[in-house]
C-alpha positions, -999 to 999 in steps of 0.1 A, spaced: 382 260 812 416 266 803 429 280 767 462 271 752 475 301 737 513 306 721 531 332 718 567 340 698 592 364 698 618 368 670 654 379 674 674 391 651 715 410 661 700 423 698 669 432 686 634 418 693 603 422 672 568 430 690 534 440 677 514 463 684 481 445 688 453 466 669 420 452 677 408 426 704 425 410 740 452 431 747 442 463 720 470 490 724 498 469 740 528 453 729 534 419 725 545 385 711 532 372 683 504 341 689 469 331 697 447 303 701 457 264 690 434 249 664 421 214 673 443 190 648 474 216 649 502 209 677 512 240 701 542 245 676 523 242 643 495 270 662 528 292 671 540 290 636 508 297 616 500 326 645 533 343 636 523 341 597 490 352 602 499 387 624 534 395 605 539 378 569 571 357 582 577 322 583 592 308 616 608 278 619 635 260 650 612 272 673 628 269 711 603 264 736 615 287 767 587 290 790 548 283 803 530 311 818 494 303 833 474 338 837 445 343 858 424 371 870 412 374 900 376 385 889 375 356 861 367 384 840 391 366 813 395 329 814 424 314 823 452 312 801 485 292 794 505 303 774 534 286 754 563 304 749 585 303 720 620 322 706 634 321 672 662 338 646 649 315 620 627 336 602 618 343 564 595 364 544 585 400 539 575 417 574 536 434 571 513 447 591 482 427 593 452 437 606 456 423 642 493 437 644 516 464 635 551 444 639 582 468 653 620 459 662 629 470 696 668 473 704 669 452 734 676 477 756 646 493 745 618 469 751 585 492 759 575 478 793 551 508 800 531 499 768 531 456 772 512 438 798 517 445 834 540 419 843 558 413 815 587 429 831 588 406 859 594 376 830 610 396 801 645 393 817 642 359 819 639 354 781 664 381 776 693 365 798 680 327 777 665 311 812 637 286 809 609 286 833 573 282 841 554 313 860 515 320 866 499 354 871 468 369 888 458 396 877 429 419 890 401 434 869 424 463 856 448 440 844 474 448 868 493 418 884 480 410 917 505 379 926 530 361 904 558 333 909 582 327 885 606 295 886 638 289 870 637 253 852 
């Protein structure tokens, strides 16, 4: 079975924010902020409350910019797609929650070494404002295995 995740980055002048994920999937790396969809809440209403719930700040004009399915090759994890949002529309007092320690990143800074292996492959993507839809399979040390990424 597939899970529909979400996942949102903020901008704000040339800067992105990412958390440091404390606990759970993905413990130690840097990332977006989302998770799981709620039954009754649409993709965007599971984005918005995600982003809340890991940093303190409302989100709203969220732009849809990609769909990434992940796999692994060992089905160690299930498989995942993942909706991914941008935003500069953003209010509230940034905080740490328990899940994620939230940090701007110049964006020639973005910590690839300490994000998921692959994320580089689609980060320039988001960076340069391309849509598209990519899957990755990964094997069971979480390094990328095969990918395809498609302009849209």
């Amino acid at each position: 079975m597939t899970k529909i995740l979400t996942l949102t980055f903020i901008e704000k002048d040339k800067q992105i924010l990412l958390g440091l994920k404390k606990r759970g999937f993905g413990m130690g790396k840097y990332n977006g902020f989302g998770g799981k969809v709620e039954p009754g809440e649409t993709i965007e209403e599971g984005a918005k409350r995600e982003v809340f719930e890991e940093s303190n700040l409302n989100v709203d004009n969220l732009k849809k910019f990609a769909v990434i399915n992940f796999s692994w090759q060992s089905k160690k994890n299930p498989d995942m797609e993942v909706y991914l949002f941008k935003t500069n529309n953003f209010s509230g007092t940034l905080e740490e929650s328990e899940e994620m320690k939230p940090i701007w990143f110049d964006q020639e800074k973005i910590p690839f070494k300490k994000m998921w292996d692959g994320d580089n492959y689609w980060f320039p993507y988001f960076l340069n404002n391309k849509n598209f839809q990519a899957k990755f399979i990964f094997d069971d040390k979480d390094k990328v295995i095969d990918h395809q990424i498609t302009e849209i």
